[in-house]
C-alpha positions as CSV (number, residue, x, y, z in Angstrom):
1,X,139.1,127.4,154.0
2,X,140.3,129.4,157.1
3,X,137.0,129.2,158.6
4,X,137.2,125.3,158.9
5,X,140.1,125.5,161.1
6,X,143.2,123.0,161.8
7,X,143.5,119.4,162.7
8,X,146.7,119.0,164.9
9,X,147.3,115.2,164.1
10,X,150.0,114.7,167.2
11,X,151.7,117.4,169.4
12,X,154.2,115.5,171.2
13,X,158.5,115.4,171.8
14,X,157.6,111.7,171.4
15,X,155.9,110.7,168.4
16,X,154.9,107.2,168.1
17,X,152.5,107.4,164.9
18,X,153.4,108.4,161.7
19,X,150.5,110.2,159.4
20,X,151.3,109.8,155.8
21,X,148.6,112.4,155.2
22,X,145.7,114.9,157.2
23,X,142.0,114.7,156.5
24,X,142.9,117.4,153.5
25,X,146.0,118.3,151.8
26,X,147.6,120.1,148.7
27,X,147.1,117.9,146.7
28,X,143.4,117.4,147.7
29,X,143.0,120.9,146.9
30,X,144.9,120.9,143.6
31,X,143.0,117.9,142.2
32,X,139.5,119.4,143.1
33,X,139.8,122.9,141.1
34,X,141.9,121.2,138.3
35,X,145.6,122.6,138.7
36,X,149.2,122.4,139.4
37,X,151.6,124.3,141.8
38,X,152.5,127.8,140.0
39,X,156.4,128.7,139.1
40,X,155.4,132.4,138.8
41,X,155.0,134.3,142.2
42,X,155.4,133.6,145.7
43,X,155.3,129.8,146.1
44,X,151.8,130.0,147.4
45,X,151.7,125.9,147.9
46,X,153.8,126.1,150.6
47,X,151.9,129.3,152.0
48,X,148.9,127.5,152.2
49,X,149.7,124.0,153.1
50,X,152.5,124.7,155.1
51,X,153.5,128.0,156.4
52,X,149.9,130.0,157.3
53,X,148.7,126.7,159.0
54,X,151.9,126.4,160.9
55,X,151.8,130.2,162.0
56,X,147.8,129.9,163.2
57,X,148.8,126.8,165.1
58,X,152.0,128.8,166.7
59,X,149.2,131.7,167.5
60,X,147.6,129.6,169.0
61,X,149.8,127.7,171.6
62,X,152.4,130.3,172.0
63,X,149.7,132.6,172.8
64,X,152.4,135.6,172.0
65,X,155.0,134.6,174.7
66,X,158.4,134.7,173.3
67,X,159.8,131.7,171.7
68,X,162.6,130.3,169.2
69,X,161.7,128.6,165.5
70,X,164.4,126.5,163.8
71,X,164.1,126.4,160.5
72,X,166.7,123.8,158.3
73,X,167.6,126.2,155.8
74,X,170.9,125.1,154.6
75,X,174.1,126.8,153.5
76,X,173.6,126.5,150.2
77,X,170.3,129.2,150.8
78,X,171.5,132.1,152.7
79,X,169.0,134.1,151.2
80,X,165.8,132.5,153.1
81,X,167.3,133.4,156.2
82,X,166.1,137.1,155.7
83,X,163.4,136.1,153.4
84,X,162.0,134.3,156.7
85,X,162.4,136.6,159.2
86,X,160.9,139.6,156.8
87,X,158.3,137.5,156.5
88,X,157.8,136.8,160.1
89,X,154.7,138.1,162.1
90,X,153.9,136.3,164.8
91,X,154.0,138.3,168.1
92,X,157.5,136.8,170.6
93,X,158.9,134.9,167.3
94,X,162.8,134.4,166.7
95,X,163.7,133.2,163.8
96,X,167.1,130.6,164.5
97,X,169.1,129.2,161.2
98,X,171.4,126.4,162.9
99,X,172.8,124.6,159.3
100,X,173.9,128.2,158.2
101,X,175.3,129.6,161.1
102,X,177.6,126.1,160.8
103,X,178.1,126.6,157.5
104,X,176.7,123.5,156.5
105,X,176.0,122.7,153.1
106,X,173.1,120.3,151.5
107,X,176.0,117.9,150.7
108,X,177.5,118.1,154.6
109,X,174.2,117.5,155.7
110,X,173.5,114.0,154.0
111,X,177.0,113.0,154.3
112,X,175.8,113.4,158.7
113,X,172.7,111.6,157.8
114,X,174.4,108.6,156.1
115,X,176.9,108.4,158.8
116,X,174.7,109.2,161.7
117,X,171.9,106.2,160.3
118,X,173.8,104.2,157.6
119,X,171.2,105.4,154.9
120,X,170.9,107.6,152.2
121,X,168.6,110.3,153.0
122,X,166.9,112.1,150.0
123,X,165.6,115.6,150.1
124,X,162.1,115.3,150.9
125,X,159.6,117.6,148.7
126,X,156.1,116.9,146.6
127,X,155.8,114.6,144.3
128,X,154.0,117.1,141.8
129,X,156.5,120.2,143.2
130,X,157.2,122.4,140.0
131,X,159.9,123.9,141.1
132,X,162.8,121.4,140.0
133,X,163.3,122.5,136.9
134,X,164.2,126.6,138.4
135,X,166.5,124.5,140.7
136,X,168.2,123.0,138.5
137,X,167.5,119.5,139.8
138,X,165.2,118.4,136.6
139,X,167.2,115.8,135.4
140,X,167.4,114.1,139.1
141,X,164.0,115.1,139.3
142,X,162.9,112.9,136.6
143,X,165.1,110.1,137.4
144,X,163.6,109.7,141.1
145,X,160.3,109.5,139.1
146,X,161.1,106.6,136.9
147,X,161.7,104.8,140.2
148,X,158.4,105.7,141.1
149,X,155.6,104.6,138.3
150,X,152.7,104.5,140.0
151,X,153.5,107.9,141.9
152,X,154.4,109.1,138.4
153,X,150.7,107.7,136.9
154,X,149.1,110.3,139.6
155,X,151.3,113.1,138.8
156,X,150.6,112.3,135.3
157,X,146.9,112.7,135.7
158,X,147.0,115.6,137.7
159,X,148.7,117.7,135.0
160,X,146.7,116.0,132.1
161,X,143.6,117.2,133.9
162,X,144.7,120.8,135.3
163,X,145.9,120.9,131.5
164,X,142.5,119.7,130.3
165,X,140.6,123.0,131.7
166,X,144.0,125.3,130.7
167,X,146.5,124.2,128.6
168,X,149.0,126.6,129.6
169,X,149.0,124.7,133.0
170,X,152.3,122.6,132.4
171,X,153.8,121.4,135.7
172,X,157.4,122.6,134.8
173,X,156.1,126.2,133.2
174,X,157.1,125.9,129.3
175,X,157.6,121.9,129.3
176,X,155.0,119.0,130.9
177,X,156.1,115.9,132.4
178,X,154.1,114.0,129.9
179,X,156.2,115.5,126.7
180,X,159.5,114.4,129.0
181,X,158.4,110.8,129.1
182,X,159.7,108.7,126.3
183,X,157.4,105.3,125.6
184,X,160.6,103.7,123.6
185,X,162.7,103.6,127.0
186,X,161.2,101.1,129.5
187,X,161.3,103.3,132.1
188,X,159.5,105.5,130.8
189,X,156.6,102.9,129.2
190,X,156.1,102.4,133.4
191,X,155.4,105.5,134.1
192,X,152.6,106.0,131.0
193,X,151.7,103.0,132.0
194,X,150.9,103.9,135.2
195,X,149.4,107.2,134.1
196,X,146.3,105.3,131.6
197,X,145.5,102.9,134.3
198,X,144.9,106.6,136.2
199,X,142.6,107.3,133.5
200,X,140.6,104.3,133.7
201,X,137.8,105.9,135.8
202,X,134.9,108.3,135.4
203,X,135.4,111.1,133.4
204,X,133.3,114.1,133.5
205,X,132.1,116.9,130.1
206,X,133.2,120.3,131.8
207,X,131.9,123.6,131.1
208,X,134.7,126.4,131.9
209,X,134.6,130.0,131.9
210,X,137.1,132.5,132.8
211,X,137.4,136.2,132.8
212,X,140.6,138.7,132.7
213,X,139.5,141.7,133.8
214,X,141.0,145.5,134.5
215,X,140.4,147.2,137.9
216,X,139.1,150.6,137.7
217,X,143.0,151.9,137.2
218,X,143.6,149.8,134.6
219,X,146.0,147.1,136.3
220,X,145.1,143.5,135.7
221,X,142.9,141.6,138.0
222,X,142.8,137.7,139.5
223,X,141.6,135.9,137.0
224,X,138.1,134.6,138.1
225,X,136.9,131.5,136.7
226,X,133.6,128.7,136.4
227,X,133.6,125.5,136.2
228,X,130.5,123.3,135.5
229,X,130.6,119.9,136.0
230,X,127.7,118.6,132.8
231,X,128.1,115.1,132.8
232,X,129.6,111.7,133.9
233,X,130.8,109.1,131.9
234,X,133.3,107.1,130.1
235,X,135.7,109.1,128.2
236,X,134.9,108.1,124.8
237,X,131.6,108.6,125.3
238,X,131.6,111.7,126.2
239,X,134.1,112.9,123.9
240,X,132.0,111.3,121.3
241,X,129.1,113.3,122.3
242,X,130.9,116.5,122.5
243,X,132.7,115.8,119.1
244,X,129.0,115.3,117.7
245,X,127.3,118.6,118.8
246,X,130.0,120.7,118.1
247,X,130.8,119.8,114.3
248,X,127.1,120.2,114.1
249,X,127.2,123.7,115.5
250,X,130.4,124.4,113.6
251,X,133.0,124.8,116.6
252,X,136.2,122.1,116.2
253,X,137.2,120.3,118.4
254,X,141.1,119.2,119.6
255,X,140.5,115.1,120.5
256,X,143.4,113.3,121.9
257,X,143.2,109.7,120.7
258,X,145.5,107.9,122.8
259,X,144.3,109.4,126.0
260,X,140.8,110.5,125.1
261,X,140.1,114.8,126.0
262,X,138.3,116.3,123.8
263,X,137.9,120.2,123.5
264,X,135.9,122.9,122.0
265,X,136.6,126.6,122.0
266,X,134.3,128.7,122.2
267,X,136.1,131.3,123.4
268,X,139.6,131.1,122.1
269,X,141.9,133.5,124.6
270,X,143.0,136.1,122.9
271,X,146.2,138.7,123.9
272,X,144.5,141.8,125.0
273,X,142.5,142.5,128.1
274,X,139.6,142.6,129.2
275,X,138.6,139.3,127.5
276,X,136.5,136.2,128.1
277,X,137.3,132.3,127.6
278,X,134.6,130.1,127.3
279,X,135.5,125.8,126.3
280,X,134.0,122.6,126.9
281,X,136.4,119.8,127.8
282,X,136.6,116.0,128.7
283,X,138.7,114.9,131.6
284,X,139.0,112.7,134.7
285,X,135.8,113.4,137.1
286,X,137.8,114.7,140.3
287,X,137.5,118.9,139.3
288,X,134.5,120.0,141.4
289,X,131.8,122.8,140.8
290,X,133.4,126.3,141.6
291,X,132.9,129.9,140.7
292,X,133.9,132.5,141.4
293,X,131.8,135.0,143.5
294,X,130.1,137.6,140.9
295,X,131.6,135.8,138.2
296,X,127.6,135.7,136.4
297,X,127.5,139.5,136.8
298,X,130.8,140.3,135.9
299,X,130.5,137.8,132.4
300,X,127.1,139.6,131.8
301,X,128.9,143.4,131.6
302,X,131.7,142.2,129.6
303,X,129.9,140.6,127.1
304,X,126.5,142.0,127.0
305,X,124.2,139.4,125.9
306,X,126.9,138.0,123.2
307,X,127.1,134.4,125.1
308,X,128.1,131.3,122.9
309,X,126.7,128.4,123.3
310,X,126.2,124.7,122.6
311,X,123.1,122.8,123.9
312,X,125.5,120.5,126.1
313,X,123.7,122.0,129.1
């Protein structure tokens, strides 16, 4: 939250320390409400973790004198130049673009890194970025993950839960990184491998409620959502328990055998809005307790007292 402020970990023209991470970072945040970085939209990831903490920061210690920013946009993305500077509103701020006033490319830019330190020097982004597969770079993408497995075990479980609590939370928009992982190629076996020792931990039986909603001129709202943390456990457990009440109660449930969610709809989402979507779901124990604010009074007027429910509770 804005209200907690900014830790500035080292302000210097001399480092000395490298921080591999803050005291709270995207991914914290992804991994606490269950989700992924969005395709669709402005890339609000980098908004948040990136560009409004380094604009309150530059408020701050620039106190609106003039001053120059130089962003590394490279040749190959003109376009960002003017995307950054409409963008731009910090009082005394000019926006410089060094690589593409030199016209240098992403490929002129590592063959100067390679010469200058006598290393390769890959392009530095996430490790659960989404946005690969819109660049392009998928294939490259993946292969830098194979080298990775136990990187790619977190990523995996990040997904599979986010995916848990919505399935239409893929981390490259149509296609998941679990469906691109082969188990016949040992590369790939790694990686799953990786990914089910991730899984070997407390699990948690959710509750999750969302609405979609129509403002007063009929446009579509934010989706708000609930989530209930019920119980802790180990998965099978808990998917046993959940597979138990809900054949008794009549509601099926989709079980994953070789990674253990289980899921009953109670609420199936359906096409047209305004509409409600109500489960209970099984997955890794890291999604916290969060709703949103009037969700209970806003899921009241919609449904008027027509509430499933299974004694989970």
């Amino acid at each position: 939250m804005k209200a907690a402020g900014i830790t500035v970990l080292d302000d210097s023209r001399r480092p000395e320390r490298l921080f591999a991470r803050g005291p709270w970072t995207l991914w914290d945040e992804l991994e606490s409400v269950g989700t992924v970085p969005q395709q669709a939209g402005t890339r609000k990831c980098s908004l948040r973790a990136k560009g409004e903490v380094g604009d309150r920061w530059l408020i701050q210690v620039m106190g609106g004198r003039p001053f120059r920013q130089i962003m590394g946009f490279n040749a190959d993305e003109p376009g960002r130049r003017f995307g950054d500077a409409a963008a731009s509103k910090i009082p005394g701020r000019t926006g410089v673009y060094p690589l593409i006033d030199w016209g240098w490319h992403r490929q002129q830019c590592e063959d100067y890194l390679l010469e200058r330190f006598g290393a390769h020097w890959p392009k530095s982004y996430c490790t659960f970025c989404c946005f690969p597969v819109s660049m392009g770079a998928l294939p490259a993408h993946l292969e830098r993950i194979r080298s990775h497995p136990d990187i790619a075990g977190e990523v995996l479980r990040l997904e599979y839960t986010a995916m848990s609590l919505n399935p239409n939370t893929r981390l490259y928009g149509k296609r998941s990184l679990l469906e691109l992982l082969d188990p016949a190629r040992p590369r790939d076996r790694a990686c799953l491998e990786a990914f089910e020792r991730e899984l070997d931990m407390p699990w948690a039986l959710y509750h999750v409620r969302r609405l979609f909603l129509l403002s007063g001129s009929g446009e579509r709202r934010p989706v708000m959502r609930s989530t209930e943390c019920l119980d802790i456990g180990r998965p099978q457990q808990l998917a046993q328990r959940l597979i138990t009440v809900s054949e008794r109660h009549g509601v099926d449930v989709e079980h994953d055998p070789l990674y253990g969610r289980a899921r009953a709809w109670l609420r199936p989402r359906r096409e047209a809005w305004p509409m409600a979507e109500e489960l209970f779901v099984t997955t890794p124990a890291r999604v916290i307790d969060k709703q949103d604010k009037h969700f209970e009074r806003e899921w009241h007027a919609l449904l008027s007292g027509s509430a499933a429910r299974l004694p989970l509770a």
